[in-house]
C-alpha positions in Angstrom: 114.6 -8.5 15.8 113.2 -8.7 19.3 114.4 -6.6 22.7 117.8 -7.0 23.6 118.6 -8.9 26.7 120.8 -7.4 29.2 123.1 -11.0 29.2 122.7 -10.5 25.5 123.8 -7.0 25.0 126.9 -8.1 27.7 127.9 -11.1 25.6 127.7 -8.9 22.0 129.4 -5.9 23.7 132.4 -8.3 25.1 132.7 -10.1 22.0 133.1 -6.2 20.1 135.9 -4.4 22.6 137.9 -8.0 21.8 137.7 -7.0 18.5 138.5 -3.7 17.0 137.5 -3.7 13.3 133.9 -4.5 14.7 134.0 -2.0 17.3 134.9 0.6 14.3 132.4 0.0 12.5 129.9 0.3 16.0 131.1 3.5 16.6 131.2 4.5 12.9 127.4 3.3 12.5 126.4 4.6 16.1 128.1 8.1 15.4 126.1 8.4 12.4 122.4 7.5 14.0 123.8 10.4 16.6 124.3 13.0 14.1 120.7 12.0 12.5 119.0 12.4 15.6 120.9 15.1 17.3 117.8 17.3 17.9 116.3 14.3 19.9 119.4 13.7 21.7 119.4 16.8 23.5 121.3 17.0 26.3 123.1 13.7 25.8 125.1 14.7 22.5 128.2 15.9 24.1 128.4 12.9 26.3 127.7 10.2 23.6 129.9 12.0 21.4 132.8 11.7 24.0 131.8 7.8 25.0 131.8 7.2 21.0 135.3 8.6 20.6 136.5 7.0 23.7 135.6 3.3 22.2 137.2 4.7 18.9 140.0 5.3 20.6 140.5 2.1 22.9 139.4 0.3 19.4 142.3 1.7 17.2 144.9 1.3 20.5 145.5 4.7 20.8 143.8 5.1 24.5 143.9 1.8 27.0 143.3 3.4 30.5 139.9 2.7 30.7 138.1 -0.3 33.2 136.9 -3.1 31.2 133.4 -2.8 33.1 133.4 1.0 31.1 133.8 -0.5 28.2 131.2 -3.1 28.2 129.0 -0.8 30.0 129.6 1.7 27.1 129.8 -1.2 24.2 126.0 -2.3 25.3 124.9 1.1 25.8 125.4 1.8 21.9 124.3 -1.4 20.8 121.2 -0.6 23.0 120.9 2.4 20.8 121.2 1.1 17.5 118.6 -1.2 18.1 115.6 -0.1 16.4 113.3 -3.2 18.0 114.1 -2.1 21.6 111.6 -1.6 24.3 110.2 1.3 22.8 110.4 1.1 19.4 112.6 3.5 17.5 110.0 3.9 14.3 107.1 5.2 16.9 107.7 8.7 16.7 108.6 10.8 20.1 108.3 7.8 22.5 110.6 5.7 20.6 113.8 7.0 21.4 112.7 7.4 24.7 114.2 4.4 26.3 117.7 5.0 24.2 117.8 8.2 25.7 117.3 6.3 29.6 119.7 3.8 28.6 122.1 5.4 27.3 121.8 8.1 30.2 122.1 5.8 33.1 125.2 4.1 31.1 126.7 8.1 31.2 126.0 8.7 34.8 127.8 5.3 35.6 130.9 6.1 33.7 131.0 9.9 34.0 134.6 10.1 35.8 136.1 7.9 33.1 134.8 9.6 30.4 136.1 13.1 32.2 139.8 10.7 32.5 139.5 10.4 29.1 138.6 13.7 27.7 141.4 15.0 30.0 143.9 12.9 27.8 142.3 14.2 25.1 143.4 17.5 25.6 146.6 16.0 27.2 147.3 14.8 23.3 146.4 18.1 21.9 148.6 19.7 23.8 151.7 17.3 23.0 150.6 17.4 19.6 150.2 21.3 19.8 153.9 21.4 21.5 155.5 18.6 18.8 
């Protein structure tokens, strides 16, 4: 595998929000590299947690608010992640998930208020739920 390109992580991540069994399994194989490396992930857990559910959620239907830019920001962000062949390799121990981690960061930071929009529906379907 060699470094993902930024055009090349923008074509793969359009091509996955277009289609939702793919983006499933993204999210399915990207949630479980999270919970394997939460002690590296640190601060960023919470936040990749929510932008994980977020594209589970606009994947199965259930959530569309969301700007398409997010998604494909947020699409390319975790296939940035799940490449192991990255800038920094992820097999070099310490420094290899360092560049994930500034990725994945800057992606956050750029789509903080809509993951807080989307965590508030999230508790906006609790509640209903809670109330039904």
């Amino acid at each position: 595998m060699e470094v993902p390109s930024i055009k090349n992580l923008q074509q793969r991540a359009l091509r996955l929000v277009q289609d939702p069994e793919q983006l499933g399994k993204l999210v399915q194989e990207a949630d479980a590299k999270a919970q394997a490396q939460q002690s590296r992930l640190g601060a960023f857990w919470d936040e990749l947690k929510t932008l994980l559910r977020l594209l589970r959620a606009y994947g199965t239907g259930r959530y569309r608010d969301v700007p398409w830019k997010t998604l494909l920001a947020a699409a390319g962000a975790v296939l940035y992640f799940l490449n192991p062949f990255d800038l920094i390799a992820d097999f070099i121990y310490v420094f290899g998930f360092v560049d994930d981690a500034l990725v994945v960061g800057l992606v956050l930071a750029s789509i903080r208020g809509d993951l807080e929009r989307f965590t508030a529906w999230e508790r906006s379907q609790e509640i209903q739920t809670s109330d039904g």
